[in-house]
C-alpha positions as a Python dict, from the first residue, in 0.01 Angstrom:
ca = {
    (1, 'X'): (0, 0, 0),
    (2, 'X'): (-388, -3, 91),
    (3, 'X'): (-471, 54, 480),
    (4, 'X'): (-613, -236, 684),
    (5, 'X'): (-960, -326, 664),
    (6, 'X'): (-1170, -71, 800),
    (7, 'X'): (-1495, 91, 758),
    (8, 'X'): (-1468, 370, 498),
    (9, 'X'): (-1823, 525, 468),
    (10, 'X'): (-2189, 481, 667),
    (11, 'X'): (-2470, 610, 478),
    (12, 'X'): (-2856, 549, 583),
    (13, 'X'): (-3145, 618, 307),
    (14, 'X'): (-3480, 703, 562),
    (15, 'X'): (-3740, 714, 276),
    (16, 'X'): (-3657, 429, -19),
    (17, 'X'): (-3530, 606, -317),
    (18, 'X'): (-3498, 957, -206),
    (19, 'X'): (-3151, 1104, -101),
    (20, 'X'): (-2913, 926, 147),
    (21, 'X'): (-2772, 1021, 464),
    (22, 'X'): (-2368, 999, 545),
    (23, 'X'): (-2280, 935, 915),
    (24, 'X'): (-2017, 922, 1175),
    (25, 'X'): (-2205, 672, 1356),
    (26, 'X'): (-2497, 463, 1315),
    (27, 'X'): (-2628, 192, 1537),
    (28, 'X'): (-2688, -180, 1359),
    (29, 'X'): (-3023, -316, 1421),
    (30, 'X'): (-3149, -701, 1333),
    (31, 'X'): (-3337, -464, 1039),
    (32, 'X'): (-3010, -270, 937),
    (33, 'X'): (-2902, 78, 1064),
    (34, 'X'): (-3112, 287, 1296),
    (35, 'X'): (-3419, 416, 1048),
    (36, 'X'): (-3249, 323, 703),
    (37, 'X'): (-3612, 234, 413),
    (38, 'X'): (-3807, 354, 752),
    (39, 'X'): (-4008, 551, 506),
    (40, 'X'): (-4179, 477, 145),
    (41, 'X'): (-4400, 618, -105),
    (42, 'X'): (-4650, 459, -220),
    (43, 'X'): (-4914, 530, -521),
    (44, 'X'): (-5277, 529, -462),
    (45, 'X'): (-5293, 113, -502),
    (46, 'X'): (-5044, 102, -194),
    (47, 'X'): (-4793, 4, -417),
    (48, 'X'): (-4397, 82, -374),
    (49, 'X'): (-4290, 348, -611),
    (50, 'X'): (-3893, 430, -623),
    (51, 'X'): (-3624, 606, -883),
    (52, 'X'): (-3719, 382, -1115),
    (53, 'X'): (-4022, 515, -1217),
    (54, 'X'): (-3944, 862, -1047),
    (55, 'X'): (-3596, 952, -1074),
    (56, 'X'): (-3660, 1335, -911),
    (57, 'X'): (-3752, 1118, -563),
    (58, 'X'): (-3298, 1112, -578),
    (59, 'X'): (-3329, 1546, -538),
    (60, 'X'): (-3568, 1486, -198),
    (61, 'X'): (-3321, 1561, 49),
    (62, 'X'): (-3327, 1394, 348),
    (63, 'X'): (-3218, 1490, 771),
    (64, 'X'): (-3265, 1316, 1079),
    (65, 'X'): (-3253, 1427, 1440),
    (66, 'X'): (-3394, 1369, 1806),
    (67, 'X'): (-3747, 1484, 1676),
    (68, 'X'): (-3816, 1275, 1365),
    (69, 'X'): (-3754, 1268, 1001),
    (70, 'X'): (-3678, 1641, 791),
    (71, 'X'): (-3774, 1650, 432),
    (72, 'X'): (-3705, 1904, 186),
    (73, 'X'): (-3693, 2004, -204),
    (74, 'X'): (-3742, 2265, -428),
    (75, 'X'): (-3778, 2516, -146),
    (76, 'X'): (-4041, 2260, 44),
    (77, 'X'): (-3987, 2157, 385),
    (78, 'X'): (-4177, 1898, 610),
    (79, 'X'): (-4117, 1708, 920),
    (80, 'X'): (-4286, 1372, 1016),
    (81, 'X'): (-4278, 1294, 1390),
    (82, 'X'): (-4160, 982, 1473),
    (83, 'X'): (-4426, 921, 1721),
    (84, 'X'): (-4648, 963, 1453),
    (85, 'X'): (-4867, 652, 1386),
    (86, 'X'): (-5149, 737, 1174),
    (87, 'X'): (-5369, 505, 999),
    (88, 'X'): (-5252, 192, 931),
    (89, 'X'): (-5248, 43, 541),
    (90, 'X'): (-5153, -273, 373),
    (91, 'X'): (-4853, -179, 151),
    (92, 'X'): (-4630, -360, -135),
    (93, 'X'): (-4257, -353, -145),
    (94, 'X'): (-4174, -630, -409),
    (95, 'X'): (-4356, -935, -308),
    (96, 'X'): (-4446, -852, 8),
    (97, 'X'): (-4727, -742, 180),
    (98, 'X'): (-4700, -544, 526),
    (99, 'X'): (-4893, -289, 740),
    (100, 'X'): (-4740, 49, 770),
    (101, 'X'): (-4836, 350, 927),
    (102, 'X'): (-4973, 670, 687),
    (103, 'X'): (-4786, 1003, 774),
    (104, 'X'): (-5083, 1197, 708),
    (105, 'X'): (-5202, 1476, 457),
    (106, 'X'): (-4921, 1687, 474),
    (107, 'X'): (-4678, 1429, 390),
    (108, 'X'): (-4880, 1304, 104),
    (109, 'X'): (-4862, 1674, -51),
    (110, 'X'): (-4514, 1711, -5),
    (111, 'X'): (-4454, 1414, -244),
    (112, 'X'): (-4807, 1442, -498),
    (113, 'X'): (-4702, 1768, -593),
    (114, 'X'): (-4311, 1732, -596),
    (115, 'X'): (-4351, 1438, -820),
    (116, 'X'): (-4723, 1538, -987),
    (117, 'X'): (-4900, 1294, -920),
    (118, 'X'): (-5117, 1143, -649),
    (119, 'X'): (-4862, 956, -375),
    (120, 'X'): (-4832, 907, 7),
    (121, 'X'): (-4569, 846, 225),
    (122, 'X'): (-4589, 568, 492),
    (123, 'X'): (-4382, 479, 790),
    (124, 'X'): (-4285, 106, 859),
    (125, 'X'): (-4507, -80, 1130),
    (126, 'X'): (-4229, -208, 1347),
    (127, 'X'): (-4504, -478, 1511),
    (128, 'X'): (-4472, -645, 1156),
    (129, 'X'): (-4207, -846, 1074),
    (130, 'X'): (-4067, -874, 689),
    (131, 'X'): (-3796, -1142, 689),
    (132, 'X'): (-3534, -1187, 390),
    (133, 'X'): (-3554, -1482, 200),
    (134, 'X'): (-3440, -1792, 352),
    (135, 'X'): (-3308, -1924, 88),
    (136, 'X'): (-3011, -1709, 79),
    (137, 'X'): (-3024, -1642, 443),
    (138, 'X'): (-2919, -2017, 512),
    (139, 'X'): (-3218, -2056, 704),
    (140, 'X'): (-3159, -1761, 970),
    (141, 'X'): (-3422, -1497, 1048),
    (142, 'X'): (-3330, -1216, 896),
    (143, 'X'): (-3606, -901, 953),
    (144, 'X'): (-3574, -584, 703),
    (145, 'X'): (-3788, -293, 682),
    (146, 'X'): (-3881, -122, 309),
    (147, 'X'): (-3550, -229, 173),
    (148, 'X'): (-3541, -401, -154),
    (149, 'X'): (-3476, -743, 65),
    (150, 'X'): (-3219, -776, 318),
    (151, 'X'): (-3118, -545, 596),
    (152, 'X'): (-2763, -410, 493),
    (153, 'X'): (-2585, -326, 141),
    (154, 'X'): (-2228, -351, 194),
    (155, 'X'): (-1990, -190, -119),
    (156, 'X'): (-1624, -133, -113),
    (157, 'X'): (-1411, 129, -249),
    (158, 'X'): (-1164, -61, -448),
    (159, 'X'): (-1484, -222, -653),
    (160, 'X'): (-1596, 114, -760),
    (161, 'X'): (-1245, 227, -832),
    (162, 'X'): (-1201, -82, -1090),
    (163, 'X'): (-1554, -71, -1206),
    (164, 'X'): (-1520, 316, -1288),
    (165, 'X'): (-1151, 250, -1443),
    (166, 'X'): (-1320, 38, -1696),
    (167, 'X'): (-1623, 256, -1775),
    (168, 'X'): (-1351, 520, -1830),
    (169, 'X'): (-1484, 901, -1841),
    (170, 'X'): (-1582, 1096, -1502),
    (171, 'X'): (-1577, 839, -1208),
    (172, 'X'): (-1917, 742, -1111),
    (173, 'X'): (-1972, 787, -682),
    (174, 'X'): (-2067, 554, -461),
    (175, 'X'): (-2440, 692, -397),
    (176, 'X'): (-2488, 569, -711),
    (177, 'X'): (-2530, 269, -547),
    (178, 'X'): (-2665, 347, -206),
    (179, 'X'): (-2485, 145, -21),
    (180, 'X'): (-2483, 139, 389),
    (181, 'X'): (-2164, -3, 458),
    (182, 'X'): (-1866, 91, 260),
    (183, 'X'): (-1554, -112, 345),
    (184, 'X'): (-1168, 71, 241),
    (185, 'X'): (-864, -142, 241),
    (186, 'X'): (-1000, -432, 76),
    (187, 'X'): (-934, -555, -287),
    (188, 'X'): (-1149, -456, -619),
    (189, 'X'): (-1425, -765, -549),
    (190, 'X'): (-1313, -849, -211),
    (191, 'X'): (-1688, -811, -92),
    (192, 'X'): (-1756, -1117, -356),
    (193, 'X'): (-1543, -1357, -90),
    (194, 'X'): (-1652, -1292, 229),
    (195, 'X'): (-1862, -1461, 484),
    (196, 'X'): (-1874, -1325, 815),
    (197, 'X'): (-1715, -984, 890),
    (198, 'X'): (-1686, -778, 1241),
    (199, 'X'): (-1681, -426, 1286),
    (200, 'X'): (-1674, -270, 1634),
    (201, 'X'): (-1950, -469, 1832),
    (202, 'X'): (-2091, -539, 1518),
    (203, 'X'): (-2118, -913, 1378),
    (204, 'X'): (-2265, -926, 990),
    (205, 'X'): (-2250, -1240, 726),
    (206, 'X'): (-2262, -1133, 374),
    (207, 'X'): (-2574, -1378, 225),
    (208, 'X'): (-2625, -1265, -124),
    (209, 'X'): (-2456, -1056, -444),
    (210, 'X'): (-2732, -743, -458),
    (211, 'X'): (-2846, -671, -841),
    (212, 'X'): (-2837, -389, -1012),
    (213, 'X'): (-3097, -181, -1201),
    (214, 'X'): (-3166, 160, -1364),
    (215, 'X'): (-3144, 315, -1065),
    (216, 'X'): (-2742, 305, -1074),
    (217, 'X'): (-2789, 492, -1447),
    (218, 'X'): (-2943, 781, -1286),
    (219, 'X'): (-2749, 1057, -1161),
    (220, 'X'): (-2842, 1161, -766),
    (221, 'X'): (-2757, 1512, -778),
    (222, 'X'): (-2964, 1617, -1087),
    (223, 'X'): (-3289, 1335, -1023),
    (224, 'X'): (-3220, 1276, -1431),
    (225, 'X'): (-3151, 926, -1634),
    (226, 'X'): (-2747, 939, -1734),
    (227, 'X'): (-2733, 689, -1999),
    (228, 'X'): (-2643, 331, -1971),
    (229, 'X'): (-2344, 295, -1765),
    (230, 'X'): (-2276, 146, -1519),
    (231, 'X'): (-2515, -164, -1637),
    (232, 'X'): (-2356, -114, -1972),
    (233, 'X'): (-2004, -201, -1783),
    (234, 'X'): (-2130, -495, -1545),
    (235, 'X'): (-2290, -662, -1804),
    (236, 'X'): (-1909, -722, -1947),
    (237, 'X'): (-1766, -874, -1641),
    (238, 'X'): (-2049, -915, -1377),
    (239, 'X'): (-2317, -1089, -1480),
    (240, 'X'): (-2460, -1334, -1228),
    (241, 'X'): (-2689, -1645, -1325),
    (242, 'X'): (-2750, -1741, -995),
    (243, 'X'): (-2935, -1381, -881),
    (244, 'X'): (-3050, -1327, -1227),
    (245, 'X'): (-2820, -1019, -1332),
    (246, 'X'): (-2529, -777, -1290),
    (247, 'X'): (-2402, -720, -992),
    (248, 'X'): (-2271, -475, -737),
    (249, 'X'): (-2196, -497, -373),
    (250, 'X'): (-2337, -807, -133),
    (251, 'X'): (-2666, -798, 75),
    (252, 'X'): (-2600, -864, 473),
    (253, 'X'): (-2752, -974, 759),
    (254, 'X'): (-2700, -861, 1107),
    (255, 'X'): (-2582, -1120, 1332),
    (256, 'X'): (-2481, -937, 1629),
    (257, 'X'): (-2627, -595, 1673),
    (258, 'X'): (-2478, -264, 1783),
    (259, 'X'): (-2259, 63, 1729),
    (260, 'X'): (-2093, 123, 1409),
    (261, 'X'): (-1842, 381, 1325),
    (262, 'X'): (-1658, 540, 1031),
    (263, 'X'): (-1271, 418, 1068),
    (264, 'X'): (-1405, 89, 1271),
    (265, 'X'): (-1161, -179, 1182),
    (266, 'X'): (-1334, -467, 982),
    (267, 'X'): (-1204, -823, 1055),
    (268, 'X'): (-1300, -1094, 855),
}
């Protein structure tokens, strides 16, 4: 018999596309948890660059603490400030356009030669503000940082537990996915039915199934392609018309901010 709702897993991802963060805690903001896609490379054109082009940016590994952000790979190690603010820069996530703060030379190293080629690393400018797309937001004001478009990914266990019994094989993990918020004690597709859901202080509305892409093919722990699956899978069974492709996990919104915790009972 599966345990009441609850919160099963918090994870935060501080620079888009490099390696995620599991927590205990994490406080919800209007632009998702506390500092998750606070962070993004960018290519010399200012332009967004992520696992999909550069599936090594999964091996970056990734720490947070009273101080700022802690980078590391390969032996490298950096830390950017968070009262850093260095030159500001127009930058592209998607469609967007939005000013963001350069975290200097050192930064920019870290990443050019990790990756081998010429790259930067920028720090959102929290004066700007990106909203999701109203459309799916049902008209409510929904502000994000460098995430792909909306402030929280929410995932739940029992979907990756039906989705990996199909694939068959070695189980696929969650980070796969990089979700923030993973729910336990839910059905396989449970996420696909629900509106509004509370967790602690926390009020959230589920606005939109979140599409999937190569980056769920590639396996975090070695930064390499892994062949098809799971798109392979979800093409079978989740296919979407109205987003446009195969799905996995819903996109949120924060509705009511505050303090999240692992084992947080979820009511719907």
């Amino acid at each position: 018999m599966n345990p009441s709702p609850h919160i099963a897993a918090l994870y935060v991802h501080p620079v888009k596309s490099c390696a995620g963060i599991a927590l205990a805690l994490a406080d919800a903001l209007p632009t998702g948890l506390a500092h998750d896609r606070e962070w993004m490379v960018i290519d010399p054109e200012g332009r967004f660059v992520t696992q999909r082009e550069a599936p090594r940016m999964a091996l970056v590994q990734t720490a947070l603490d009273d101080g700022g952000l802690k980078l590391a790979v390969g032996g490298a190690s950096l830390k950017v400030p968070f009262e850093h603010d260095g030159a500001v820069r127009t930058v592209s996530v998607w469609r967007s356009k939005v000013p963001a703060f350069d975290a200097g030379e050192e930064a920019a190293t870290f990443f050019s030669d990790f990756l081998g080629r010429p790259l930067r690393l920028v720090r959102f400018d929290a004066r700007h503000a990106r909203l999701s797309n109203r459309e799916w937001t049902a008209g409510l004001k929904a502000p994000n940082l460098f995430s792909d478009g909306y402030p929280v990914l929410v995932a739940t266990e029992a979907s990756l537990a039906d989705l990996n019994a199909r694939i068959g094989g070695a189980p696929l993990p969650m980070s796969r996915f990089r979700p923030n918020i993973v729910l336990g004690g839910v059905g396989a597709w449970a996420e696909d039915g629900i509106l509004d859901f509370r967790a602690g202080e926390v009020e959230l509305r589920i606005v939109k199934p979140c599409t999937r892409c190569v980056v769920t093919t590639t396996d975090q722990v070695r930064g390499e392609p892994d062949g098809v699956e799971p798109i392979r899978t979800l093409m079978t069974f989740r296919n979407d018309r109205r987003v446009g492709g195969v799905t996995f996990g819903q996109n949120a919104i924060i509705r009511r901010p505050g303090r999240l915790a692992v084992g947080n009972a979820v009511s719907f």
